[in-house]
C-alpha positions as CSV (number, residue, x, y, z in Angstrom):
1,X,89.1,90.1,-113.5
2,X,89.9,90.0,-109.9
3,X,85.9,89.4,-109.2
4,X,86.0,86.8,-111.2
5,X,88.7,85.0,-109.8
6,X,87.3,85.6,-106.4
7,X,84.1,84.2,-107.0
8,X,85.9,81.3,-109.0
9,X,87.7,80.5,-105.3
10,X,84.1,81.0,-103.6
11,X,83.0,78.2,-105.8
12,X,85.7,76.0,-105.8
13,X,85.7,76.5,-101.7
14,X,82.3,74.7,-101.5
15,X,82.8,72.6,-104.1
16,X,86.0,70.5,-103.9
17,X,87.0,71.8,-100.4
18,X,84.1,72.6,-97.6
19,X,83.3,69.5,-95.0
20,X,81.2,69.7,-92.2
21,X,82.5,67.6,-89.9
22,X,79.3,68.0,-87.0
23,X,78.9,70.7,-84.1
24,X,79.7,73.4,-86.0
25,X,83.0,72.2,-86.8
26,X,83.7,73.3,-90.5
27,X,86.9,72.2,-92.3
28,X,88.4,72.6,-95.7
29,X,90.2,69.6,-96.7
30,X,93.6,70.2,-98.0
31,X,94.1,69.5,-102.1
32,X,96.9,68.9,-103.8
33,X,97.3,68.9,-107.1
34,X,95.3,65.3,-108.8
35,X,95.5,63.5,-105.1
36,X,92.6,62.7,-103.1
37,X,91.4,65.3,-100.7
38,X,92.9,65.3,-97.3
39,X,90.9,65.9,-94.7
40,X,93.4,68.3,-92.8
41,X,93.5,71.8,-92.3
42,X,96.7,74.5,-92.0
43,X,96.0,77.4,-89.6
44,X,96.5,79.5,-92.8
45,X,92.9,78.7,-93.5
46,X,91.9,80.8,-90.1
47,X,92.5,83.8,-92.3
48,X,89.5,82.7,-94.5
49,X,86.6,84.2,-92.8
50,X,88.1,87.6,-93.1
51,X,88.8,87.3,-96.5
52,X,85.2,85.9,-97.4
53,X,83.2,88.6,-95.4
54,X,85.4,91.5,-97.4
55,X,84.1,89.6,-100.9
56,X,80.8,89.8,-99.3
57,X,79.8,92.8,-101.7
58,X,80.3,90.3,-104.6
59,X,77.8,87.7,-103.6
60,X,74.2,87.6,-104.3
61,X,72.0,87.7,-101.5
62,X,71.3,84.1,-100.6
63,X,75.3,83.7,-101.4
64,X,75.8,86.0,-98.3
65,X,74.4,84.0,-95.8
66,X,75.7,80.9,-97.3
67,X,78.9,82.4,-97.2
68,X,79.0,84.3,-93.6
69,X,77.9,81.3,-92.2
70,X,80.5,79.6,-93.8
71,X,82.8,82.4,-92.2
72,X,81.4,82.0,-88.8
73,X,81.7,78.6,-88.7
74,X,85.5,78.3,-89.6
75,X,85.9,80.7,-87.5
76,X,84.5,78.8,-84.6
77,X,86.4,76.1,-85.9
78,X,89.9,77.7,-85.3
79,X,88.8,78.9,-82.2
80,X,88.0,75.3,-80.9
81,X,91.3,74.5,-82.2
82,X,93.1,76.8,-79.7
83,X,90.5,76.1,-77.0
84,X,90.5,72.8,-76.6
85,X,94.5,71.5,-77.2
86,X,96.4,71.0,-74.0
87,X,98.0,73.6,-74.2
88,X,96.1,76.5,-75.1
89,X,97.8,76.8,-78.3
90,X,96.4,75.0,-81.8
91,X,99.4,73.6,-84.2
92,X,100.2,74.8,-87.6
93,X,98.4,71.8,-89.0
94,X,94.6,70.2,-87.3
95,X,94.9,66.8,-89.1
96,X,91.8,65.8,-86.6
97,X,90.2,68.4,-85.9
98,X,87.2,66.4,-85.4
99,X,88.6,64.4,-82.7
100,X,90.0,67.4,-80.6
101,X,86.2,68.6,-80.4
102,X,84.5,65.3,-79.8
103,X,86.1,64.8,-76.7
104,X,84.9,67.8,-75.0
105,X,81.9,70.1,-74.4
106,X,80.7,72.8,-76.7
């Protein structure tokens, strides 16, 4: 049961949720409920990775390296977000993520 609902997120994840912005810079886009996809992302979502790699054990072999990709690239997102704000310190909410990283070096 719980499999199933994992793998249900998985898909749903690249489905409705996954956008590559460029550079390695890999958001989900917020959904709620029948509204259009917002292309933000809560600092919740840094959690993500973690989660995915432990359901690694679920996914077929071409699924894993979709998915630990997927997992290293958010996770390099998040860490962009910290990196490059002014302060050191990312906000509970990257509504342009894409922005932040454009304006500085990898």
């Amino acid at each position: 049961m719980f499999r199933d609902m994992f793998l249900d997120v998985m898909d749903g994840i690249f489905a409705f949720a996954l956008v590559f912005v460029g550079d390695g810079v890999t958001i989900l886009q917020e959904i709620a409920g029948n509204s259009q996809p917002r292309k933000k992302m809560d600092h919740f979502t840094c959690y993500l990775p973690g989660v995915v790699t432990l359901g690694l054990e679920l996914a077929s072999f071409e699924e894993r390296k979709i998915w630990m990709s997927f997992a290293e690239n958010v996770t390099s997102t998040c860490f962009g977000m910290y990196r490059w704000s002014p302060c050191g310190l990312a906000g509970t909410l990257g509504k342009h993520v894409q922005v932040l990283f454009s304006r500085f070096p990898s």
